[in-house]
N, C-alpha and C positions, 0 to 999 in steps of 0.2 A: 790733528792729522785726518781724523773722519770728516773733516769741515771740509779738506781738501779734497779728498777721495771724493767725497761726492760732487763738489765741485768740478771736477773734472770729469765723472762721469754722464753729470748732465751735459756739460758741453762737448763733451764725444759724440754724445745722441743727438744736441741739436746739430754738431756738425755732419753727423752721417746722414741725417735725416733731407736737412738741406742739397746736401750733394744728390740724392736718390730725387727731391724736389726738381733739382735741374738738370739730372737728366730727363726724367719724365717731361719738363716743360721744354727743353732742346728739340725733341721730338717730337711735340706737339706743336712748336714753334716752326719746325720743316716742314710739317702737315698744315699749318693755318698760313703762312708766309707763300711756299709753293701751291697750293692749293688757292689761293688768293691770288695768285699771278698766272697759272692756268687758267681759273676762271674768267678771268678780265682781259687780260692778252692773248688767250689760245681759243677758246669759248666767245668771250665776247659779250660779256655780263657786263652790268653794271658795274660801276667803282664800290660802291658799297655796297649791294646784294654778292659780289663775287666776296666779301668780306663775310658777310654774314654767315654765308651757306659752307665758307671753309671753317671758321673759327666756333660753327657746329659741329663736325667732325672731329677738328682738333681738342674739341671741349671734353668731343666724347671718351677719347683717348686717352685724355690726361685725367680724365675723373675715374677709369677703370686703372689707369697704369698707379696713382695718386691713393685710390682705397683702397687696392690689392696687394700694392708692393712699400710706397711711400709711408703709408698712415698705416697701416696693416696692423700694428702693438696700437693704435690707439681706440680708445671706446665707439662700439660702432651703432648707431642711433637708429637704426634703419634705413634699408637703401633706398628705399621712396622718399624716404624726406634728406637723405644726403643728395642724390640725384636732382630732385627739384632744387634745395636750396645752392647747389653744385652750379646751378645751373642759373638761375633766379642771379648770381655773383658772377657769372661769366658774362650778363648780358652789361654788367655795372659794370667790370672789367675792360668789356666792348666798347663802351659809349668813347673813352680817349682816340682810338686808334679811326673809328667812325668819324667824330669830331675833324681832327685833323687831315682825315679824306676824304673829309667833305669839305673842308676851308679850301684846299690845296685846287681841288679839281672844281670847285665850284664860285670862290669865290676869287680864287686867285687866275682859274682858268688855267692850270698845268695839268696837261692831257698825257703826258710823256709818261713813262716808266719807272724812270728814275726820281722824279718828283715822287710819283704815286707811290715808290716804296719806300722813298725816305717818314714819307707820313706815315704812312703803316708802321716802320719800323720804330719810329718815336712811339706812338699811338702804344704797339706792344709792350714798349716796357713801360710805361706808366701803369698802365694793364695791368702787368704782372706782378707788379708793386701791391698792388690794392689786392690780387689776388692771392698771392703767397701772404698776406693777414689774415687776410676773410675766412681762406680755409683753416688756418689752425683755431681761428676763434668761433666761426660758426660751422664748419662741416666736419671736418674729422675733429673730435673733440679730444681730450685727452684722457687718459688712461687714469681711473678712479685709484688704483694703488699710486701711477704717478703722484697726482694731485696729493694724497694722501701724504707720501715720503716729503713733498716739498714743505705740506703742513710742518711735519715732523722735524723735519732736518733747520727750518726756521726757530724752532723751538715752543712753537704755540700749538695749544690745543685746539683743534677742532670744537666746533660752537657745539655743547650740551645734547642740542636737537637736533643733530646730524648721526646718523649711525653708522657707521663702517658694513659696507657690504659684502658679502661673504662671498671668495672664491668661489664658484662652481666646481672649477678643478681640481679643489683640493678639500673643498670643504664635505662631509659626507651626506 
């Protein structure tokens, strides 16, 4: 019965987790998508500089909305190396939706709107594939008593030379 319980309460937190994921990426998705079609169609940028310079913004958004609100229970490594590496995976993230706006407009020669955002829009979610990994496995990391309950509720002990670290919160 406890096998289940927990069972179930992991998969409440990936599912809540997830959901707070996509909103935060929704809206950062309307900030890098319209911000990307300002820049190029209202402005007058490049095809892929109006890419870049939105999907800075929108990066920056979702890694404050993402550490703050999304990952917030999870272990936090410091925010200069979450930030760089946040950031350092947005530019991997980038390269799909670049790719394919650059095939589109360059090699294929579709100058149109419609083209240009279908690319992008593929481009993003390959994107966000590789990103919604990235981040749980190198930037917000997980939560040491997590990790710890999963040891446990698997039934294996923790390796010898590993030591359980002590709340701050609770320990005196």
């Amino acid at each position: 019965m406890q096998l289940l319980q927990r069972a179930y309460e992991r998969f409440a937190a990936l599912i809540h987790e997830l959901i707070k994921f996509g909103l935060v990426g929704a809206i950062a998705f309307v900030i890098d998508f319209g911000g990307t079609n300002v820049l190029r169609f209202g402005v007058g940028m490049g095809p892929l500089f109006s890419k870049v310079v939105a999907t800075i913004v929108a990066a920056t958004f979702a890694y404050l909305g993402n550490r703050f609100w999304t990952y917030r229970h999870r272990e936090q490594s410091g925010l200069a190396r979450e930030y760089v590496l946040f950031f350092v995976l947005n530019g991997f993230g980038l390269l799909p939706p670049l790719l394919l706006i650059g095939f589109v407009t360059y090699s294929l020669g579709l100058h149109d709107a419609v083209s240009y955002n279908i690319a992008q829009f593929a481009g993003v979610g390959l994107g966000t594939l590789f990103r919604l990994w990235s981040y749980k496995k190198w930037v917000f990391l997980a939560a040491p008593e997590l990790a710890e309950d999963a040891v446990e509720g698997a039934g294996a002990r923790p390796h010898p030379d590993v030591k359980a670290q002590a709340d701050p919160l609770t320990t005196p």
